[in-house]
SENUTOR-670233 format. One record per residue (C-alpha): x, y, z; residue number from 0; chain; residue in three letters. Coordinates in pm, 1 decimal. Each point is the difference from the previous one (the first is absolute). Layout:
<pt><u>X</u><v>Y</v><w>Z</w><nr>NUM</nr><kette>A</kette><rest>ALA</rest></pt>
...
//
This chain:
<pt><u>1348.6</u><v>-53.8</v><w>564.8</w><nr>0</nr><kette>A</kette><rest>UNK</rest></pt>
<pt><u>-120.1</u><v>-79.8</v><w>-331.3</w><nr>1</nr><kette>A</kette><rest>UNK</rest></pt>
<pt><u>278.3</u><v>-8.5</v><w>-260.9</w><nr>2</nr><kette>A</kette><rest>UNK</rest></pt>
<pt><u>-125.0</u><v>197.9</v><w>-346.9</w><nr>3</nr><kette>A</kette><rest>UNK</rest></pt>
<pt><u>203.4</u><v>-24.8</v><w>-317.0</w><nr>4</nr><kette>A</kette><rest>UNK</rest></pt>
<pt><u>-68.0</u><v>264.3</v><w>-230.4</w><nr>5</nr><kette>A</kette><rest>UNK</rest></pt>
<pt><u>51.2</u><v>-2.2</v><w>-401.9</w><nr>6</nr><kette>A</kette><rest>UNK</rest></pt>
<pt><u>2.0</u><v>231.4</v><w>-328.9</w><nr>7</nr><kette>A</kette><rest>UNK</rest></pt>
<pt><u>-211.0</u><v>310.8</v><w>82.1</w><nr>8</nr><kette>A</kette><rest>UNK</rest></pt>
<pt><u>-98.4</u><v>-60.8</v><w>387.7</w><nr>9</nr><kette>A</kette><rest>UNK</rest></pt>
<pt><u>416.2</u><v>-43.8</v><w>35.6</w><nr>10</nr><kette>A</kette><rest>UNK</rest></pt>
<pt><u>20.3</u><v>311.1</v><w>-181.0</w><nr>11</nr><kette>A</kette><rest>UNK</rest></pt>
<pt><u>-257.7</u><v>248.2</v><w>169.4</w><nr>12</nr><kette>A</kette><rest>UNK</rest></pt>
<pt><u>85.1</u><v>-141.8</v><w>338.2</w><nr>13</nr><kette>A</kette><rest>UNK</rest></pt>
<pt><u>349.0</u><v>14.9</v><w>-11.6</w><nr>14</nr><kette>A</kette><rest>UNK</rest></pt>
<pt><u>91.4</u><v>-361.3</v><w>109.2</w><nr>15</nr><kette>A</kette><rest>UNK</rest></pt>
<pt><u>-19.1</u><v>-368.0</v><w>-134.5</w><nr>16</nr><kette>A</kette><rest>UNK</rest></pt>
<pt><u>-66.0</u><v>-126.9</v><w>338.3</w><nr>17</nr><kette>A</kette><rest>UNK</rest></pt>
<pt><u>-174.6</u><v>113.3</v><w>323.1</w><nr>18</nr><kette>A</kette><rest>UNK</rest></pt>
<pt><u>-143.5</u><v>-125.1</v><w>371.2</w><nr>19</nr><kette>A</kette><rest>UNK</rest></pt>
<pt><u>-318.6</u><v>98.7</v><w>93.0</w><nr>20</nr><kette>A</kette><rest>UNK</rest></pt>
<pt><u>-306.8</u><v>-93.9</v><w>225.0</w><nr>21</nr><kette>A</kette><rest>UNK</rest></pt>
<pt><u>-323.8</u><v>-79.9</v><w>-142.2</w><nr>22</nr><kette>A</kette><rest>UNK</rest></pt>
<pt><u>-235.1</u><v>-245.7</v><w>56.8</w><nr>23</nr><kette>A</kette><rest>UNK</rest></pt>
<pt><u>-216.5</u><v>48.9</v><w>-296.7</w><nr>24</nr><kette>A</kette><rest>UNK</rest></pt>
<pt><u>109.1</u><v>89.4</v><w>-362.1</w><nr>25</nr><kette>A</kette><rest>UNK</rest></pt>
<pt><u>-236.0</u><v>248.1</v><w>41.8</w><nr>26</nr><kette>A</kette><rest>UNK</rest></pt>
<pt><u>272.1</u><v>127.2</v><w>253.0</w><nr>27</nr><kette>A</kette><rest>UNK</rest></pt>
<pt><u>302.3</u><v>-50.9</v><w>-143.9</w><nr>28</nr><kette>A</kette><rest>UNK</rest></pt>
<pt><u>-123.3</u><v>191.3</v><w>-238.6</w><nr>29</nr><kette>A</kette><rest>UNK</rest></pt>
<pt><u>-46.1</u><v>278.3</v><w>174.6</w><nr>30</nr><kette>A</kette><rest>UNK</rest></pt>
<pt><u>317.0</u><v>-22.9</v><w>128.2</w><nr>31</nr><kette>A</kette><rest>UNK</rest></pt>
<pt><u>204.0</u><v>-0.7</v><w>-286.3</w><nr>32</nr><kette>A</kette><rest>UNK</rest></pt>
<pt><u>-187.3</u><v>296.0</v><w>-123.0</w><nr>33</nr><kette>A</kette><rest>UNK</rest></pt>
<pt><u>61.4</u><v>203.2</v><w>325.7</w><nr>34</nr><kette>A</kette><rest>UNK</rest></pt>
<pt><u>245.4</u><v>330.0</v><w>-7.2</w><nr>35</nr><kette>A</kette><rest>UNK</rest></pt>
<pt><u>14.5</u><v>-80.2</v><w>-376.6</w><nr>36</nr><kette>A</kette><rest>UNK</rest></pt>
<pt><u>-268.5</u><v>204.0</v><w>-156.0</w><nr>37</nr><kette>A</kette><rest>UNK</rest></pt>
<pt><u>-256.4</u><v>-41.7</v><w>-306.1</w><nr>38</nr><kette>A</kette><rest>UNK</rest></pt>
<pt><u>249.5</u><v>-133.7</v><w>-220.4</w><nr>39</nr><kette>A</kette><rest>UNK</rest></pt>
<pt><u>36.9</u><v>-283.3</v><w>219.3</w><nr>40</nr><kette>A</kette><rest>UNK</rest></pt>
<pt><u>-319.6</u><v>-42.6</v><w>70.0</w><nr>41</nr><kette>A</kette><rest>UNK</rest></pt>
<pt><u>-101.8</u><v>-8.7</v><w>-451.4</w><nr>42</nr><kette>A</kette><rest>UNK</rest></pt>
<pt><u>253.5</u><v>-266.5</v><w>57.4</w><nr>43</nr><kette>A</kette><rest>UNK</rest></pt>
<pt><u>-24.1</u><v>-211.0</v><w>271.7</w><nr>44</nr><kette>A</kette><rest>UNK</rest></pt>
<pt><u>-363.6</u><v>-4.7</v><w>-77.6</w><nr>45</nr><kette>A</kette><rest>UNK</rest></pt>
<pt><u>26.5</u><v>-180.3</v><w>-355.4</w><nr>46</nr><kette>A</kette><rest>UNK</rest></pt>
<pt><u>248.9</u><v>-269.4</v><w>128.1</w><nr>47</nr><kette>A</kette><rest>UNK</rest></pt>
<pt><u>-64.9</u><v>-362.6</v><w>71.5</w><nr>48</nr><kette>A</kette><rest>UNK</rest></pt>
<pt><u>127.4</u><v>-141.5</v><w>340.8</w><nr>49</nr><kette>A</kette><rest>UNK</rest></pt>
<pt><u>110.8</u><v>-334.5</v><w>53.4</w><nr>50</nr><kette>A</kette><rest>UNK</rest></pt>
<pt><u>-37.8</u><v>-113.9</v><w>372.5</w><nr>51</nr><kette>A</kette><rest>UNK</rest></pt>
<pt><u>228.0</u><v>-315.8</v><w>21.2</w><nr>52</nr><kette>A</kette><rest>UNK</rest></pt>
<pt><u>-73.6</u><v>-53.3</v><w>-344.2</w><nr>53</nr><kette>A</kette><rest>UNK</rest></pt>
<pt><u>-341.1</u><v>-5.5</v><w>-45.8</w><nr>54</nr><kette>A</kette><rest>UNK</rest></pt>
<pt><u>-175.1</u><v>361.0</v><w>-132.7</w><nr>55</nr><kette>A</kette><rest>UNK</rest></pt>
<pt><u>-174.3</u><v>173.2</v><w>233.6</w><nr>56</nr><kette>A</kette><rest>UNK</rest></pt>
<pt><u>-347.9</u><v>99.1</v><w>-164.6</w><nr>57</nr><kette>A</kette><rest>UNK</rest></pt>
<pt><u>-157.1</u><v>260.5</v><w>208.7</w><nr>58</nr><kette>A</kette><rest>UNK</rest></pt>
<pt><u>146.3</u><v>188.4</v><w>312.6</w><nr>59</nr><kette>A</kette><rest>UNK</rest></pt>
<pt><u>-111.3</u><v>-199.7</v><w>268.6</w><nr>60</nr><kette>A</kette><rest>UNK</rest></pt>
<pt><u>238.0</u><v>-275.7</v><w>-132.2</w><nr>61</nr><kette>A</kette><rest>UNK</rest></pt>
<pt><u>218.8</u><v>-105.9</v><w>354.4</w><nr>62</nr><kette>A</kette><rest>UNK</rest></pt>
<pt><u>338.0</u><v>51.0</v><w>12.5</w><nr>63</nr><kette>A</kette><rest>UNK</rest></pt>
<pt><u>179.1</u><v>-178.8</v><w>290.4</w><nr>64</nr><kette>A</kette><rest>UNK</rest></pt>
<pt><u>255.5</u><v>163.6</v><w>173.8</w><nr>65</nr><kette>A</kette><rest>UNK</rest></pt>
<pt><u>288.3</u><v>-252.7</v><w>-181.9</w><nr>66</nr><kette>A</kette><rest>UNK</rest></pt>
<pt><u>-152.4</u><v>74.9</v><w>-333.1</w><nr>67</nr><kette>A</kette><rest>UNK</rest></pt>
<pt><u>208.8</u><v>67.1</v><w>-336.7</w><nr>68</nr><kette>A</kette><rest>UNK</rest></pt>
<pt><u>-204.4</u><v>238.8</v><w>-227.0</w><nr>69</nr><kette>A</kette><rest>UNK</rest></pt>
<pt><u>109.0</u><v>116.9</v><w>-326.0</w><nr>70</nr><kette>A</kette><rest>UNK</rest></pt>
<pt><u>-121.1</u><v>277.8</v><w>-110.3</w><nr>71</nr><kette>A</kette><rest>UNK</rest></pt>
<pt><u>-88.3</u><v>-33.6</v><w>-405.6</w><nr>72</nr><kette>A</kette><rest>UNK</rest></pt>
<pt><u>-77.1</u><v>310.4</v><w>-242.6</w><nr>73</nr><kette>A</kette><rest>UNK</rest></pt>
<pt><u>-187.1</u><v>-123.9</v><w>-317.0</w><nr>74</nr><kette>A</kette><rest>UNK</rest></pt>
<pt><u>224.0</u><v>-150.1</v><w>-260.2</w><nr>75</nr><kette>A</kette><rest>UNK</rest></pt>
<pt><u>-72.8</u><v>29.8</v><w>-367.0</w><nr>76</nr><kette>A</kette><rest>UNK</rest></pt>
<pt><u>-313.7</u><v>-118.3</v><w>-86.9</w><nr>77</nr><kette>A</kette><rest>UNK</rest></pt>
<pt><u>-155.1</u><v>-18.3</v><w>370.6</w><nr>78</nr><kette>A</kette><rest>UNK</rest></pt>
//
């Protein structure tokens, strides 16, 4: 399962600082953090930036191996 860390607003709205999901795309994950959460999550999870092992994922079809660490980034202050 993919590991997801979670900060600021995206810990906030979903309740958690840290989850395990399955997704194979960020485009997924997505999806998945956003499920059983409502719009609110969703106007969230939509603005933030994921890191896949580091490196930003830049559109949804990003891959996101089954060992992956994503953190899950609201914008910051200027971004």
């Amino acid at each position: 399962m993919t590991r997801v860390r979670l900060f600021a607003g995206a810990a906030d709205i979903l309740g958690a600082t840290a989850l395990e999901l399955t997704a194979s795309t960020a485009g997924e994950l997505r999806a998945a953090l956003v499920a059983g959460h409502g719009v609110s999550a969703e106007q969230v999870i939509t603005r933030c930036s994921l890191l896949v092992d580091g490196v930003r994922a830049t559109d949804d079809d990003h891959p996101v191996g089954e060992d992956s660490l994503v953190d899950v980034l609201p914008p910051f202050a200027g971004g």
